[in-house]
C-alpha positions in Angstrom: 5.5 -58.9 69.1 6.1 -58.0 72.3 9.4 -60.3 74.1 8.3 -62.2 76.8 8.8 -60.6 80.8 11.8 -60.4 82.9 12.6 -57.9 85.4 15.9 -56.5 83.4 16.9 -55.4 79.7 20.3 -54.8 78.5 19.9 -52.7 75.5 22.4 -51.8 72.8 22.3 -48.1 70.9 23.8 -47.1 68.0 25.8 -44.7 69.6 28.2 -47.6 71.0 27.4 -47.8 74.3 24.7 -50.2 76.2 21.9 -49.4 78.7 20.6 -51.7 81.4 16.8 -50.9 82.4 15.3 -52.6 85.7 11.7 -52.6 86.2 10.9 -51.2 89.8 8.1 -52.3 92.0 5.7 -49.5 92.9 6.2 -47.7 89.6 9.6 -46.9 88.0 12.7 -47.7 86.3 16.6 -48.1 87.2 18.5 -47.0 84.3 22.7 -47.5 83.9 24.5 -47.5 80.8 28.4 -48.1 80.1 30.0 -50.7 78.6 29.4 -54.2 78.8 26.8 -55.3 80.9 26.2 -52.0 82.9 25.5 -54.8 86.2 28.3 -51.7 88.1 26.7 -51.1 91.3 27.6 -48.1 93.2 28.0 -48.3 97.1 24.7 -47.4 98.1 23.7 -50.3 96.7 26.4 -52.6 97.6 25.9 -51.3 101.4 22.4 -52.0 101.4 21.3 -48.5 101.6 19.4 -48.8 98.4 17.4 -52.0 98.1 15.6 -52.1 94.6 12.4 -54.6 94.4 12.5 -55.4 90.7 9.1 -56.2 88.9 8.2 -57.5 86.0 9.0 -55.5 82.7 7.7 -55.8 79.4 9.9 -54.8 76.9 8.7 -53.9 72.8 9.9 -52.0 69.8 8.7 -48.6 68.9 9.4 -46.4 66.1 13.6 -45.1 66.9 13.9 -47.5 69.6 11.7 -49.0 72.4 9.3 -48.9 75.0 9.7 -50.8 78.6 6.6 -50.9 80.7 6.1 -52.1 84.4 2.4 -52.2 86.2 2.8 -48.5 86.8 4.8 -46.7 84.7 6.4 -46.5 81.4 9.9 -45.5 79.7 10.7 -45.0 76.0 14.4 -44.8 75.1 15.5 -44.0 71.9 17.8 -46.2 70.4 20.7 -43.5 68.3 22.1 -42.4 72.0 19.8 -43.6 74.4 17.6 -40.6 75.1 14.9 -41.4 78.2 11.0 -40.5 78.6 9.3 -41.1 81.6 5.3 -41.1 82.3 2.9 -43.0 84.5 0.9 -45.6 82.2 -1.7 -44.2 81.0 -0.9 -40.8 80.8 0.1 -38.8 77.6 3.4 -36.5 77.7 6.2 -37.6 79.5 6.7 -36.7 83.1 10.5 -36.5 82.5 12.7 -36.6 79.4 16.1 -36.5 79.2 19.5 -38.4 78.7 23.2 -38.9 80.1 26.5 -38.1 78.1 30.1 -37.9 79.0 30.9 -34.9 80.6 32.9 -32.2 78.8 36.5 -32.6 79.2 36.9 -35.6 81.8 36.6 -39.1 80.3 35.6 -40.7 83.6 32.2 -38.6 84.6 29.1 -37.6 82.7 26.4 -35.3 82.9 22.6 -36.4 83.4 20.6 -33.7 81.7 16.4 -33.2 81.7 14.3 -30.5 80.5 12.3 -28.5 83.3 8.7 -27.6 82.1 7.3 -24.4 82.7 5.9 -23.6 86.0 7.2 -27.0 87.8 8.9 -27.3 91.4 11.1 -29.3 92.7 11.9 -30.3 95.9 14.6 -32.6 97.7 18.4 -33.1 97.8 18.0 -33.3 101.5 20.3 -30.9 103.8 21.9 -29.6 100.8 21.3 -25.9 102.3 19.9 -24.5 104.8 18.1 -21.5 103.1 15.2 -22.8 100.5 12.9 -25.2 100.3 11.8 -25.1 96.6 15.1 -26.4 94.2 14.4 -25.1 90.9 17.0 -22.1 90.1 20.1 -22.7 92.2 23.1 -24.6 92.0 24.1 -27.4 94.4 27.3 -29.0 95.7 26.4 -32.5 96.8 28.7 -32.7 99.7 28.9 -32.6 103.3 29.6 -28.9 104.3 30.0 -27.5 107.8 27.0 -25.5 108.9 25.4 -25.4 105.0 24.6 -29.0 104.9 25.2 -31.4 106.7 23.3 -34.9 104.8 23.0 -33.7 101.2 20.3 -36.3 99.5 20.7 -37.2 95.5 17.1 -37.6 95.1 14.9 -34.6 93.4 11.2 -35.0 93.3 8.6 -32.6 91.0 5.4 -31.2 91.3 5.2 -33.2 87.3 5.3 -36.3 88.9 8.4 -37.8 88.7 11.3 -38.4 91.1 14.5 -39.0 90.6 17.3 -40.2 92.7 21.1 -40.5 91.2 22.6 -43.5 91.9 26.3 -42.5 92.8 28.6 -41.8 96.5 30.9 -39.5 94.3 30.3 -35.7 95.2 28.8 -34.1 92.6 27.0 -30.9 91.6 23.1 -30.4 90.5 21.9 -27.5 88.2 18.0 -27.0 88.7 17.8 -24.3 86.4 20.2 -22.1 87.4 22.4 -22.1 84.2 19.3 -22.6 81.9 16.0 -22.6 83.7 14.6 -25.1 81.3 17.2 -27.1 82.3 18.0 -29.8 85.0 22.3 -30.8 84.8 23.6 -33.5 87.5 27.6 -33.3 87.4 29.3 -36.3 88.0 33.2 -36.6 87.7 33.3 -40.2 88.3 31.6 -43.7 87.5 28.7 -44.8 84.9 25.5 -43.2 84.3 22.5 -44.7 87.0 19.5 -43.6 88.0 16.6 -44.3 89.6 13.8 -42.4 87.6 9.8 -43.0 89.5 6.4 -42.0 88.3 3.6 -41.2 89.9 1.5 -38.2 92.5 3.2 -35.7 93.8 4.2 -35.5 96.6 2.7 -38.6 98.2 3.1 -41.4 95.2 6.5 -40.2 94.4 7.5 -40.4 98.6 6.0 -43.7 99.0 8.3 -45.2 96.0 11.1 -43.7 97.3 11.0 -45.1 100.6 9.9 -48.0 99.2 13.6 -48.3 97.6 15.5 -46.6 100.6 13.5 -47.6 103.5 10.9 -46.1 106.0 11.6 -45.5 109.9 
């Protein structure tokens, strides 16, 4: 049976590690893993940039791990190394699917990785360039770079429906397909996996939860 509701779950893979899941109000997850608790909170948080209104999550077994399920949306993680699928409730393939590992060769960083499916956009990062609108297929450096870009943005939103902002002030790099086109990499060399992962229409639904969580003029 079903556990009863809270707004967070702390679970615990096989792989060794543990992954916190917060339900998110208007449809979404926040997702961390580590060791311990996985309660880290990066600045944007702790600055009040980010300002998460958990909901309600219902938490249940499924076959190689479990399913967590808000009003809105729903998130199946896999319980041998905590792999992540993302879809609106309701619907029938994921939206977004993918996991986080340590990055190759540094210890202290990891490496969020997502399949891209065939003909999707993507859209955001901000004023990471100054030359495209449309993501998928380039390389980004997440930093502040005279004339290029001047207020990069970690948050990446698809014509699948999903949107996905990475919790972290470290700079960092995103691969949308440049390396493998059926691939989305963000590059982290510091801190714990987080994430923000949100479901819904593209591109208002997925704009509306995102201000929601980092505020509206």
């Amino acid at each position: 049976m079903p556990t009863p509701r809270a707004a967070s779950r702390l679970l615990r893979l096989k792989n060794g590690s543990n992954l916190r899941v917060d339900g998110l109000a208007g449809g979404g997850f926040r997702v961390r893993s580590g060791p311990g608790d996985c309660l880290h909170e990066s600045g944007l948080n702790r600055y009040g940039i980010l300002a998460p209104e958990l909901a309600p999550l219902r938490l249940a077994a499924e076959p190689g791990g479990w399913r967590l399920e808000t009003a809105d949306a729903v998130l199946s993680v896999k319980a041998a190394d905590g792999r992540l699928a993302l879809r609106r409730k309701g619907a029938g393939a994921p939206a977004l699917a993918g996991r986080a590992r340590p990055a190759p060769g540094n210890e202290k960083g990891f490496v969020g990785e997502f399949r891209l499916k065939k003909g999707e956009r993507l859209y955001g990062l901000g004023d990471v360039n100054r030359d495209c609108i449309q993501r998928r297929g380039r390389r980004y450096e997440m930093q502040i770079k005279n004339v290029i870009g001047y207020c990069p943005i970690p948050f990446l939103m698809s014509t699948a429906g999903w949107g996905l902002l990475t919790n972290t002030t470290w700079f960092h790099a995103v691969d949308a397909g440049a390396a493998d086109p059926d691939r989305l990499a963000i590059e982290v060399p510091q801190g714990f996996p987080d994430f923000y992962l949100l479901a819904g229409d593209f591109p208002r639904g997925l704009l509306d939860r995102y201000t929601r969580l980092a505020g509206r003029q």
